[in-house]
Each structure stands twice: as structure tokens, then as C-alpha cells.
N, C-alpha and C positions, 0 to 999 in steps of 0.2 A: 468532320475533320478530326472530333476527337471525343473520346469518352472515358467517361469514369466507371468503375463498377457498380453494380444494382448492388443494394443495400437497403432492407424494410419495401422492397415490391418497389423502389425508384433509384432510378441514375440519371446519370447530368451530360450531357451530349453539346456539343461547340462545333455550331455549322455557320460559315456566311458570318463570321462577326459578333455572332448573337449565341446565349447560351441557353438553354432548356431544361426542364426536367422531364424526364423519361419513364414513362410508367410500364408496366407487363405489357399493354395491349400493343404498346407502341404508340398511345398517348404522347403529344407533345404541349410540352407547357413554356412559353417564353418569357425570361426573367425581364421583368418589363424594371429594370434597376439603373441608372443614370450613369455611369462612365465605369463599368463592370468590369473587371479587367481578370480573373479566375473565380472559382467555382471548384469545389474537391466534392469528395464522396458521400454520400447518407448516412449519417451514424444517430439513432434512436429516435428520427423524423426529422434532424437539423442536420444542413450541411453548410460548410465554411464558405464564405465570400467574402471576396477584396474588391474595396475602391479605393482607388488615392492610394494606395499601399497600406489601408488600415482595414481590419478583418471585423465581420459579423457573423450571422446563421441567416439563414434563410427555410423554411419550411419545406414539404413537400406538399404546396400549393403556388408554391413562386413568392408568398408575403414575405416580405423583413421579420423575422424573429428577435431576434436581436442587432443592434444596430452595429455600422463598423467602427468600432469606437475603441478597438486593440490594436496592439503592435503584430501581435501572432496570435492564432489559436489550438487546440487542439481538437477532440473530438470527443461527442461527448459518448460518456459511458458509465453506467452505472447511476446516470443524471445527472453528472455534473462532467465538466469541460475543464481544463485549462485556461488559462490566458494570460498576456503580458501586458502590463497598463507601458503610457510611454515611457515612465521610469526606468524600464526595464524590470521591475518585480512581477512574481508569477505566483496567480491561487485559483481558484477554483469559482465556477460560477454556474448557477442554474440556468433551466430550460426558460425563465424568463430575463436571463440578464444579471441577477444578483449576484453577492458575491457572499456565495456559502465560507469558502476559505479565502480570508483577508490576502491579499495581494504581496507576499512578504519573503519567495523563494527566487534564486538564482534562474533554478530549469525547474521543470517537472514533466513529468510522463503520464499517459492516459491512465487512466484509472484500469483496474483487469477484472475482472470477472469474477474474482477474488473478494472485493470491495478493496482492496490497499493500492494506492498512487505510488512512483518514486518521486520526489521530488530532491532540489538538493539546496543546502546551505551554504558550509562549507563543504562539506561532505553529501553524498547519498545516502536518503534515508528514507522512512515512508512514511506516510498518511492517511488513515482512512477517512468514510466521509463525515465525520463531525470533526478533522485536523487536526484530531487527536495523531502526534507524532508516535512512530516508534522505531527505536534506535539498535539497530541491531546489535548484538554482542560481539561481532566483531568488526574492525576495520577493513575496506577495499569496495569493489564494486559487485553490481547487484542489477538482478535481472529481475522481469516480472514476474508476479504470480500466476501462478499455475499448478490446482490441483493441490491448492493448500500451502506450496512451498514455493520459493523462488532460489535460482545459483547466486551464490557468492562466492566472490576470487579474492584471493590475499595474493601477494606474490605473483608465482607462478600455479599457483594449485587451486579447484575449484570445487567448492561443494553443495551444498542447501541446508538454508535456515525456515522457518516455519512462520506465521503470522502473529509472532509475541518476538520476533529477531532473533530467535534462539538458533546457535546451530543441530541440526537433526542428523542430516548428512557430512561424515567429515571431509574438509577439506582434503582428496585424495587425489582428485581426475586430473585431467592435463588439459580436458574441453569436453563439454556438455550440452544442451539441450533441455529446452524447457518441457515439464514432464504435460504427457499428453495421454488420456483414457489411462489415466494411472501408472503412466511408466517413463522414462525417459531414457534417452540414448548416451550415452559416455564412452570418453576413452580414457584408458589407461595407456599412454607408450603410444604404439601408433595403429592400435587394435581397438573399435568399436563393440560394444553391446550394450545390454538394459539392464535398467538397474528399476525397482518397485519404491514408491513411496516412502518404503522403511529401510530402503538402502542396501537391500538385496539385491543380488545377482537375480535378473529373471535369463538372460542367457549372458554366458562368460565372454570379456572384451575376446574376438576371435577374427573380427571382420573389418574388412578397408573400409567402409561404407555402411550405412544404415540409413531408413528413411523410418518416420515414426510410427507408433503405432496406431489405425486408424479402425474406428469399429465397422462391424461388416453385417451389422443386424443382430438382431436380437435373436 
């Protein structure tokens, strides 16, 4: 009746009432879990589940990982998760339950690939994983890393800072895109193109549209 995406070789499949984990073969595994109410995706062998309205992890063998003992979760990445105690504060927690970063932000966002989280205080800022903060050089909002660097917007203008909150990229675009296989997509005006990690033109904004660039083999 419904499915999530495979994620680490399993996905989570909702037939008849009951939920499952889904393997390659077409393996079914039923969450044998007491008033079960959703189930999301696989992220680094845990995926999130609600009872009662309160969220845990759950393995890719059906066990409890972690129990439902949060308001929200996020997903885990890089080895550590998100979470919201009932307080409403938000830090970070390991693959068994702990809590790597104390409980102490408004939001936060999944960690990237990067090792740096967004989380927020008053403002957006970020975290890697020993929560150690670090605070960008400028004010406004901020996108995830990617490729070393993340968008930041002041105003109406947006550009990229680097993993010390430095700006690298100036503030010049009008809308952007997060850089992928080393390049990203921008516009100037109401013209599209790429610009290279060092904030070069790789082609001049020229086009209504762009999709990113994706590699095509070695």
C-alpha cells in the first residue's frame, strides 16, 4: 500500500496494517512493534519509528535500536542523528542512543557529508561532530555542505562560505544550488549557468534552466 526507498540494500513497505522491512531479494521482515503507527527510510542501518507520537530507530533486522523516547527525529548521518527531547531542545545522538551533542538547539538539520550539521540558536549556524560551533562571518541564511562549501543569503543576494564560515564565494547571485561533482548552477538576472568551486564561470549564466552536473564514468 506504500513504500519508502531502499537505502544500505533495505526499504520499509506498509501492507494490510502492518509494516515491513524490505530487502534486495524481496525478503520480508514484519515489525513485530506494539501500536506502530509510521516507519520512514534507512539511513546507515537505522530507520525512524513512531509510537504514541514519540520516535526511535529501529535496525535492519526489525530489533528496537533505539527506543521511542523523542518528540522528532532526524536521520542518521555521518553517525550521529538529530533529536528533540520533550522540552523541545535539539542535539545530536549516537547509533546506540546517546547523546554525543547535549540537547541545547532550537532546530537542527542532518549532518552532510561534509561532517558539519546546521543547527540554530538564535540564528543559523553549524556544528561538527565534537559541537564544536562555528559561526559564520556573515549574517542570514545557509544551506548545506556540499563539496567543501555551503550558500549563504543576506538580503536578496547569495553566495558561499567554506567550512571555517568564511565567505569564498561573494555574495552576487539571485539563486543557486548546492555545488555537486564540483560545480554548481547559478543565476544572475533570469539566466542560468556554473560556476567551479573557486567561483569561476565554468559556462556564462546564458540559459532558462539547468539540471546539475552528474558524472558519466571514469
Amino acid at each position: 500500500d506504500k513504500v519508502r526507498e531502499f537505502n544500505g540494500d533495505f526499504g520499509v513497505g506498509f501492507k494490510g496494517g502492518e509494516f515491513f522491512i524490505i530487502d534486495r531479494s524481496g525478503s520480508e521482515t514484519q515489525l513485530e512493534i506494539s501500536e506502530l503507527e509510521d516507519v520512514r527510510h534507512f539511513s546507515e542501518g537505522l530507520a525512524p519509528f513512531r509510537v504514541k507520537g514519540q520516535w526511535g530507530f529501529v535496525s535492519t533486522d526489525g530489533s528496537v535500536a533505539i527506543g521511542p523516547n523523542y518528540k522528532t527525529v532526524g536521520y542518521f548521518s555521518n553517525g550521529l542523528a538529530w533529536a528533540k527531547t520533550e522540552s523541545g531542545k535539539v542535539g545530536f545522538i549516537n547509533p546506540q542512543g546517546n547523546w554525543v551533542i547535549e540537547p541545547k538547539f532550537k532546530a537542527a538539520k542532518d549532518f552532510s557529508t561534509d561532517g558539519l550539521a546546521r543547527v540554530k540558536s538564535e540564528g543559523w549556524t553549524f556544528v561538527d561532530k565534537s559541537g564544536t560551533e562555528i559561526t559564520p562571518s556573515i549574517a542570514g541564511s545557509f544551506g548545506d555542505f556540499s563539496d567543501g562549501l555551503a550558500y549563504c543569503k543576506s538580503g536578496k543576494k547569495v553566495g558561499f562560505i567554506d567550512k571555517t564560515g568564511k565567505v569564498v564565494i561573494d555574495l552576487q547571485f539571485d539563486k543557486v544550488r548546492d555545488f555537486k561533482n564540483g560545480y554548481a548552477a547559478v543565476r544572475q538576472g533570469e539566466k542560468w549557468g556554473f560556476i567551479d568551486t573557486k567561483g569561476k564561470w565554468l559556462i556564462e549564466p546564458k540559459f532558462e534552466g539547468l539540471k546539475d552536473f552528474e558524472k558519466t564514468g571514469e
